[in-house]
N, C-alpha and C positions, 0 to 999 in steps of 0.2 A: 495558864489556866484561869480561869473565870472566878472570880471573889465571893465570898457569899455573907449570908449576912442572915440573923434570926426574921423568920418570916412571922413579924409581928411576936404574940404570946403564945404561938402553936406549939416552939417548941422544936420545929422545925428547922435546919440550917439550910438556909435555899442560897441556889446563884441566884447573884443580882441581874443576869438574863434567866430570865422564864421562857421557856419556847411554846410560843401558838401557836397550837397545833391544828388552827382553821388553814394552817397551808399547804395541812396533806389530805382533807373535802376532793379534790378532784386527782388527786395521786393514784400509780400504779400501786400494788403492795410492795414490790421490790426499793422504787425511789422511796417512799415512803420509812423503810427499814433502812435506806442509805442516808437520809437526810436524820433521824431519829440518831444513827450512828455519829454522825458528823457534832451534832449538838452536844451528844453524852460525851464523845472524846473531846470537848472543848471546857467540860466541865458543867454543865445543863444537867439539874438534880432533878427540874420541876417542870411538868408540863402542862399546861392551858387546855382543853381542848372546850368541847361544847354539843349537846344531843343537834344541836342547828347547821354544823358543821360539814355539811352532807355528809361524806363517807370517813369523816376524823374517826369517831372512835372505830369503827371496823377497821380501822387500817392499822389503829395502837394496836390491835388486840393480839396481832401475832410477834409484835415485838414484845409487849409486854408479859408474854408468856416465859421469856427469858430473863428480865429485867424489871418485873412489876416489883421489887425490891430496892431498886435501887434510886428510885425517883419518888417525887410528893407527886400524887394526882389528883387533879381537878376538875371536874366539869361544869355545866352549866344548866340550869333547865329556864324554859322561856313560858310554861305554864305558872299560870296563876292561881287554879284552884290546889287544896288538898290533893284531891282523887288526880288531876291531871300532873301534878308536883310526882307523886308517889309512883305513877305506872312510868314517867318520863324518865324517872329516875333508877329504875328498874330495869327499863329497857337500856338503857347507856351503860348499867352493870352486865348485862346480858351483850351488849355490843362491843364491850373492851375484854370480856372474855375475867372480870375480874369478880371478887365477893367483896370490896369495899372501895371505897376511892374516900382520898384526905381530904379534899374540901369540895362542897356543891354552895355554887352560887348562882343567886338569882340574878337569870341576865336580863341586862338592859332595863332595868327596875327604875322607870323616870317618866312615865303619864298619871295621872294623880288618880284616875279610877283603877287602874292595875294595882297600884300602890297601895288601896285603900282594901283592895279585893285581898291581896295577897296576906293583909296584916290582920286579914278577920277570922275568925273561927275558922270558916270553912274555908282557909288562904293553904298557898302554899308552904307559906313559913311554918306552920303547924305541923303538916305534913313530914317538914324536914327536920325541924326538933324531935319528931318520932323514929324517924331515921337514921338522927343521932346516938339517940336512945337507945336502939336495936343495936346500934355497931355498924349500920352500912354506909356510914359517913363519920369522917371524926369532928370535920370544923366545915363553918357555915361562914357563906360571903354572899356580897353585893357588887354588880357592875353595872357601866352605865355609858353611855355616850351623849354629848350636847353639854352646850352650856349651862342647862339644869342641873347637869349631876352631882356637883360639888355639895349642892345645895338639898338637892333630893337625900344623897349618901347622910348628909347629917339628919337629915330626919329618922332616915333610918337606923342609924347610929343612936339616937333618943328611946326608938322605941324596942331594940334587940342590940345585943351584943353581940354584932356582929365580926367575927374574927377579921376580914379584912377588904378588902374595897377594892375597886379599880375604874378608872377613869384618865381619857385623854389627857394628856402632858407631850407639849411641844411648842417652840419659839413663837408660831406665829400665834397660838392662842393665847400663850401667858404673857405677851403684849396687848389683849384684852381687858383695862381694867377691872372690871366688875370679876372675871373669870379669874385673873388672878386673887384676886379679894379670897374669893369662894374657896379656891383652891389651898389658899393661905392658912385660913380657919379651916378647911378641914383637915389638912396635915398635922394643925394643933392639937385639932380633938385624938384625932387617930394616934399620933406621937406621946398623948397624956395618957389612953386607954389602950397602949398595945396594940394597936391596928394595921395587920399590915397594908401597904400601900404599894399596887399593883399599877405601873400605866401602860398606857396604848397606844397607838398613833404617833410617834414617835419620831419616827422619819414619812409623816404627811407630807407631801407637797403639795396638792389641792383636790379637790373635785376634778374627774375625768370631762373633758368637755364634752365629750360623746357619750356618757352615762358609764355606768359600771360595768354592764354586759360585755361578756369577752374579754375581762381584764384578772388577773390573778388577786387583786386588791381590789374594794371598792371604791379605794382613793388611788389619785394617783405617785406614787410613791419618789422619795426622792432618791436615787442611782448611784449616783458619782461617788465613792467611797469614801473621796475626803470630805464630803457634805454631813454625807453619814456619817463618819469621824465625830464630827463636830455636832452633829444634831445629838449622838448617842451619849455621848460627854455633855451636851447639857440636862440631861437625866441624870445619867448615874454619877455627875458630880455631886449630886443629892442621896446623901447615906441613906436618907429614911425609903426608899423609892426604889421601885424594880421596874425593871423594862421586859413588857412581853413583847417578843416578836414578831415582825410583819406578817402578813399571809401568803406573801411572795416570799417562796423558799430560793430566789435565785438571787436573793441578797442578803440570806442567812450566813454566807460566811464574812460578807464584808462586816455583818452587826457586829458579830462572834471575835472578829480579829480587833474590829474598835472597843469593844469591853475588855479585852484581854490587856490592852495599853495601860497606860499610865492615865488615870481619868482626872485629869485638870478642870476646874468650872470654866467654860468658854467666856472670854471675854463680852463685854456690850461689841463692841469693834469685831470681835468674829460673830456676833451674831450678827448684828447690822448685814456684815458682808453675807452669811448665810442666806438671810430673806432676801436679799436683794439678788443675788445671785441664783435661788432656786424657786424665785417669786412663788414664796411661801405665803399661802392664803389659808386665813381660817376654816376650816369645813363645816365650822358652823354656825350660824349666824342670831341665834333664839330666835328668829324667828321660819321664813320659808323654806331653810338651809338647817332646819335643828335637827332633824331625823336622816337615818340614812335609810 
């Protein structure tokens, strides 16, 4: 079974795999209820999802009529204002079939006018402070993607107490000086204030040459289980750090079976061998390559 570990100051006891649930967006309902099964019996308390997801939360919604008990649920809204914050949010209650969900984070929270819209009066953060308030949320996050985010997340951390964060963590990025720096100091701040510490892209292996279109992932992912092994061990050899799941449910079990091991920190020598072996390239570049 899968390890868990307090998700930040919520309160919460989460596995240390979170399942994204952007990988059941294009799902029957039946696989959807099989792959949902597959997690919860591996020991998956806590699920990811997002109103962006295309058909993610309709597709919770009927397993969650059985089970909205027994997991922490999350979503996401990608609105910036108040008014757009509050109906998105409303609508994802109305699409999981639920009257509250544990945390709603702001996604992809990393261009500087979004960021500036959201934190004003008329932002979304306001919005969802009020939705705290009411009870239709208990705890509020931030997520993000690029090389910005480490650095965006602490801003945001300055200006709300944000219960907890999430951002890319993987070999070929955290051989990024700068990225790692960022990465570094934010783990400090979050680790000093309770924050929990959600990552993504995990088992990247690069950008699709052919674009994303037609692909279960919008990167393209790395397969080979014992890669995986080893890419998923060097997350969760990090205590403070949860690993959400790919969006390709058809290497959900090999995560699931590499978190269930013995999670050793990967050597520099197995990582070496890693990149070189699954030519591991950053997805992101701050610059032409910063957005997906």
């Amino acid at each position: 079974m899968l390890i868990t570990a307090p998700f930040g100051r919520t309160g919460h006891q989460s596995s240390r795999v979170i399942f994204g649930a952007a990988a059941l967006g294009g799902m029957s309902e039946s696989r959807a209820i099989t792959t949902l099964d597959l997690a919860v019996a591996a020991g998956v308390n806590h699920i990811d999802t997002a109103a962006s997801y295309g058909a993610s939360e309709e597709r919770l919604a009927p397993w969650l009529r059985e089970h909205r008990h027994e997991v922490f649920l999350a979503t996401k809204t990608d609105e910036r204002t108040a008014d757009g914050a509050r109906r998105q949010l409303e609508s994802s209650l109305r699409r999981m079939g639920v009257d509250s969900i544990d945390l709603i984070q702001m996604h992809n929270l990393v261009e500087e006018d979004e960021w500036s819209l959201v934190m004003s009066d008329g932002g979304a953060l306001a919005a969802l402070i009020r939705a705290r308030d009411e009870g239709l949320v208990r705890h509020l996050g931030v997520t993000g993607h690029g090389l910005r985010i480490p650095s965006m997340h602490m801003r945001s951390l300055e200006r709300f107490e944000f219960d907890s964060v999430l951002f890319p963590f993987n070999p070929s990025l955290l051989r990024l000086p700068e990225y790692e720096h960022d990465v570094r100091h934010l783990r400090e701040i979050c680790e000093a204030r309770g924050v929990a510490m959600q990552t993504i892209k995990s088992i990247a292996r690069r950008r699709w040459d052919d674009g994303p279109s037609g692909h279960r992932s919008w990167y393209e992912p790395i397969t080979e289980p014992a890669s995986i092994a080893t890419a998923v061990r060097f997350v969760l050899s990090n205590d403070d750090l949860f690993l959400n799941t790919s969006s390709d449910a058809t290497l959900l079990p090999h995560i699931l079976d590499a978190a269930q091991r013995t999670i050793a920190t990967p050597s520099t020598v197995e990582i070496d061998v890693l990149i070189a072996a699954e030519e591991l390239t950053p997805l992101f570049d701050g610059a032409a390559l910063e957005r997906i």
